[in-house]
C-alpha positions, 0 to 999 in steps of 0.5 A, a space after each residue: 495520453 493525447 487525444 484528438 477532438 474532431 468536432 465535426 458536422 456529419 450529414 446525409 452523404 456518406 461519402 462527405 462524411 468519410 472524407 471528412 474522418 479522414 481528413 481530421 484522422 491525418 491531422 490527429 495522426 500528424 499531432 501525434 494524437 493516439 486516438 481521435 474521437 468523433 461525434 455520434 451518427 459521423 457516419 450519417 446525421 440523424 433525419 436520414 433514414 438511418 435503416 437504409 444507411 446501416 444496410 448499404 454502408 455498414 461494412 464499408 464504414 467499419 472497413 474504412 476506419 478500420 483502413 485509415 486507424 492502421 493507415 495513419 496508426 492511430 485508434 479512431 472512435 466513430 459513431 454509426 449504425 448497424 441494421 436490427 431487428 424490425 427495420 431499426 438501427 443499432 446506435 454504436 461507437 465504433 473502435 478501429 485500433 492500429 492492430 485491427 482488434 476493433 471494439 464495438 459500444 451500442 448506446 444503452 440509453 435512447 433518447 426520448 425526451 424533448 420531443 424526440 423518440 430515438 427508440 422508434 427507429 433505433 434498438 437500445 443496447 444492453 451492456 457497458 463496454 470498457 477495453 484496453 485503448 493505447 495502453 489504458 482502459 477506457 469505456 465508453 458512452 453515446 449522447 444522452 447516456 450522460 444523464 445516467 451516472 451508473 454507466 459512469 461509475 460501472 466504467 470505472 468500476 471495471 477498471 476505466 480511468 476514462 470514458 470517451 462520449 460522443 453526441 449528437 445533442 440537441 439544441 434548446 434552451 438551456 441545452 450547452 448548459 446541461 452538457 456542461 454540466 452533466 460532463 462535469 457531473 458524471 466526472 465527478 460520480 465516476 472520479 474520471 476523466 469525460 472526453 466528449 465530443 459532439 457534433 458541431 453547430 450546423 447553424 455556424 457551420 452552414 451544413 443544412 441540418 433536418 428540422 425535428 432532429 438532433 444535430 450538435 451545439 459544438 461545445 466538445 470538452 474534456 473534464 478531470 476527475 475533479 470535475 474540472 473543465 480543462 478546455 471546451 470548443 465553441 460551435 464549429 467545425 474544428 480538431 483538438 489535441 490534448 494532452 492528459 494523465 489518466 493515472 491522475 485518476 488515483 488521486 482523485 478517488 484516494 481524495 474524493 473516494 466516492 466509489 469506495 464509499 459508495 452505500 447503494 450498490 452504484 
């Protein structure tokens, strides 16, 4: 499998952050990469209002990656938002495939910690997703489902070698040490490859970021079944290809045979 890592700043400009899907779409498409993936919020930054985006810009954004994913004939995994109920968004990753049968993920766990409340202004999804992606099965996540192993492991329950993550992540103390970590961890519960990909470091970038809100470290990496790093991104703005072999997850979970043993029902 080849995949593309377009680590990107997305801000509160809807037209900048579609060029710029475009942009590093063609130069996926143009390395032979089958999928590339952004960060989560792509089609707007958190601190904007994510409400009146999702009402004027949601079926623009899913027919435009639909567009450039035929276009340039490569699957494009993009965060957005969707309008709910009671003036909330729905944090989704956005699957626009080749063939035009797009996949859609809403972020089950909501980010209400350090400070942040995501659940005031976003309503959570409920179930995991896991589809048929250039020829293999994937699942997938949303930022701060990485710190729950179960989604992790009920993706590769239902048949995904790998689950494709994309993040806002906040910064802090301590904050690239935990995404570090917690993809390598979640590698490990699940015997499967981790590819996340978060926004980049509006501070090293110079894209003016919105006080209080979750805006990207950078640090996109991929991780193999053993919870081996196989490359990490520093802090800008940059585009990723690499090539891995999902089926090496066999020989992970013949080796570590972590679901099989498995005595708590996760």
């Amino acid at each position: 499998m080849r995949i593309a890592i377009a680590q990107i700043n997305s801000t509160g400009d809807f037209g900048s952050n579609l060029h710029k899907v475009k942009e590093f779409t063609r130069r996926a498409a143009g390395g032979g990469a089958e999928i590339v993936v952004f960060p989560e919020a792509t089609m707007v930054a958190f601190g904007n209002d994510l409400a009146t985006a999702a009402r004027t810009h949601f079926t623009e954004w899913t027919e435009s990656l639909q567009s450039i994913a035929s276009s340039n004939q490569i699957t494009v995994i993009a965060g957005g938002f969707d309008s709910a109920t009671d003036n909330k968004v729905k944090n989704f990753l956005y699957t626009a495939k080749p063939d035009g049968d797009p996949i859609s993920y809403q972020k089950i766990h909501l980010y209400d910690a350090f400070g942040y409340t995501e659940s005031e202004s976003v309503l959570a999804g409920e179930a995991p997703v896991v589809a048929e992606v250039a020829n293999e099965l994937i699942g997938f996540g949303v930022c701060y489902d990485i710190r729950f192993p179960k989604l992790f492991v009920e993706n590769a329950r239902r048949g995904a070698a790998v689950t494709f993550l994309s993040a806002s992540w906040g910064s802090g103390k301590g904050k690239l040490e935990q995404w570090r970590v917690l993809a390598q961890a979640r590698a490990l519960d699940a015997s499967s490859f981790i590819v996340a990909c978060g926004q980049a470091d509006p501070s090293i970038t110079g894209v003016k970021a919105i006080e209080g809100a979750p805006t990207g470290i950078g640090h996109s990496l991929v991780v193999n079944p053993y919870g081996e790093i196989l490359f990490e991104l520093g802090a800008k703005e940059e585009l990723k290809i690499i090539d891995f072999n999902p089926e090496e997850v066999l020989g992970a979970r013949q080796a570590t045979a972590v679901l099989e043993n498995s005595k708590l029902g996760f």
